[in-house]
Steps between C-alpha positions, in 0.01 A plus 500: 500500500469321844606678831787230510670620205593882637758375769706298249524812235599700773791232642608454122542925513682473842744259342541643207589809678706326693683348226597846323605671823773226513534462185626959468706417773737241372497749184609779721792295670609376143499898385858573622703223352326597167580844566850414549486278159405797316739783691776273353380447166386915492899551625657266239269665206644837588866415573425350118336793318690709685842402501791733529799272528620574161499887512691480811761361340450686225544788751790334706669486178489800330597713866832273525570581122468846500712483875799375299454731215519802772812333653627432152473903436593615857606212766830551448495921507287426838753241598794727513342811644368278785864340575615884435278575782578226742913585422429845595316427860784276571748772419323704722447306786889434490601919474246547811685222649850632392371845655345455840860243531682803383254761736482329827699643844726189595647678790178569650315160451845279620529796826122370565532140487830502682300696759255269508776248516646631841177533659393151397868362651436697822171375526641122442787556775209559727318270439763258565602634830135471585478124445814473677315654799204309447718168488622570829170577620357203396795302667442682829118446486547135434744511784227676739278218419739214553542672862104544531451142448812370757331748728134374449668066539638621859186694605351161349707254735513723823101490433506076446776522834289672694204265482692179486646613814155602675378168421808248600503299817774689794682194493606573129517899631163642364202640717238268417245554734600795663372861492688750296512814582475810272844609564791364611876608527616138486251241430252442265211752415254633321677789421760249330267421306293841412877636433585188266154529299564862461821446359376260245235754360781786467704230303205443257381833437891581438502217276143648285702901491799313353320310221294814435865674508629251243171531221554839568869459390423288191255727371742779479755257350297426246444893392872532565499219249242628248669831515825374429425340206290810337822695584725201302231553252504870448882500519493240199288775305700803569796301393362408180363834436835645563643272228252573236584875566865389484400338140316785404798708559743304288285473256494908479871496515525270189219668318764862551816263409287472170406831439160480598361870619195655637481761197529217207241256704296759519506601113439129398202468732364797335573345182376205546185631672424749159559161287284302702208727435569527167423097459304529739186737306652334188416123581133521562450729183643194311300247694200706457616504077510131522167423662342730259691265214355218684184603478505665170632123396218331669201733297667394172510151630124519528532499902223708503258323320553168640444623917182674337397175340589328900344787680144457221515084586575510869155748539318289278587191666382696850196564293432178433567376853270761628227390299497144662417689820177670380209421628340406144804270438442336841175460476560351182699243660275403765220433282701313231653301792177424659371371113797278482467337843125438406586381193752232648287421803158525405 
């Protein structure tokens, strides 16, 4: 063989190589959708072979038909104990009700409220005379400030006087040009003007305390207010309690026009207590008879047998879906896939 020959065997092995390295990875990347393909087809094969759909209604069927034979044999016994039952804790609720009516001190509870009453009607005379006073209050503040501002336009003008007369000519009676001095008891001055200027502050610092004075006012207004109408409030209540205790009391006085006493309420109540217990222990001993009917019902029906039959197909289907996770089964699957994909693609 000449020396030439070696480097084309080796290139054809390098290609070669090359060719089946791409050739496992485009088998690799087809894998999953034929993984899927056969997931689906493994799935549809069980829900086949094992398919429980029939039993199921097999088993739907025979548990409503032996429910109507136990309601056939003891519905209506069951029925009537149960409306037995819910007669009875109505007839008790209304002798409790008949009783505490019959029980409660009317004296005392109306004494209460119309205490409360009084105090509440004091409370709202108060409160009345003290928005009265805080009306006036507020007038007078509003007043103060009025006079504060008047007070602050004058101190204003003698200030605006002052200068406009300091700087007009003497022929129109000012003092332009002339030297003022810092007091005088008949002409202009300084102190005129110092006196003037001090005026005018007083006026607006009266005029600040009067606006504080008049927030100050509102805000107690407004609790005068507030409190008012939680006193309208509570009066509303009391008043409204006082006539359901008033209602409460007639009703008493009919139930004794009819002949209604402590001693017979009582003795129903008792009655009707001792009955309700009665149907009480008695009801679920004849549910518990007619579940055991039930079920009795549903073995003769071949209940039984048929969830056995489910319970055997639903852990042979998971059976059979385990086994297309083992590894044999997968490895199965990869090796028949990769024959197929040679076989379609060379």
């Amino acid at each position: 063989m000449h020396d030439y020959a070696y480097p084309i065997i080796r290139l054809k092995g390098m290609f070669k190589r090359i060719k089946s390295f791409i050739r496992d990875i485009r088998i690799k990347s087809d894998y999953p959708r034929y993984e899927n393909q056969q997931l689906a087809a493994h799935l549809a094969e069980g829900e086949r072979r094992f398919d429980i759909r029939h039993l199921q209604v097999e088993v739907s069927t025979i548990k409503r038909q032996a429910s109507l034979t136990g309601d056939q044999r003891f519905g209506a016994e069951i029925t009537q104990l149960r409306g037995q039952v819910a007669a009875l804790e109505q007839d008790v609720h209304r002798i409790r009700g008949q009783l505490s009516i019959l029980e409660r001190d009317y004296k005392a509870e109306l004494d209460e409220l119309y205490t409360r009453k009084k105090k509440l009607l004091e409370t709202k005379e108060e409160l009345f005379v003290q928005m009265r006073s805080l009306q006036a209050e507020h007038i007078q503040a509003r007043d103060d400030l009025k006079e504060a501002y008047e007070d602050l336009k004058c101190a204003k003008d003698e200030v605006d006087g002052w200068y406009s007369k300091s700087e007009r000519t003497p022929w129109l009676f000012g003092n332009s040009g002339r030297k003022l001095p810092k007091h005088s008891l008949f002409g202009q001055s300084f102190g005129d003007l110092n006196a003037a200027k001090s005026r005018r502050g007083d006026a607006v610092h009266e005029i600040g305390e009067c606006k504080d004075e008049i927030a100050h006012i509102r805000e107690r207004q407004a609790e005068n207010k507030r409190e008012r109408e939680q006193n309208y409030a509570e009066v509303g209540r009391v008043c409204d309690k006082i006539a359901a205790v008033k209602a409460a009391r007639q009703r008493m006085f009919d139930l004794k026009n009819e002949g209604v006493r402590h001693g017979s309420l009582r003795q129903e109540l008792r009655e009707c207590l001792s009955s309700h217990e009665d149907l009480k222990r008695r009801l679920p001993l004849l549910e518990g008879r007619r579940t055991a009917f039930v079920e009795e019902s549903e073995c003769r029906l071949g209940l039984r047998e048929r969830e056995a039959a489910i319970a055997d197909l639903v852990a042979r289907k998971a059976r059979f879906m385990d086994e297309f996770y083992s590894e044999q089964s997968k490895a199965a699957r990869v090796d028949h896939h990769r024959r197929q994909w040679l076989a379609k693609r060379g």
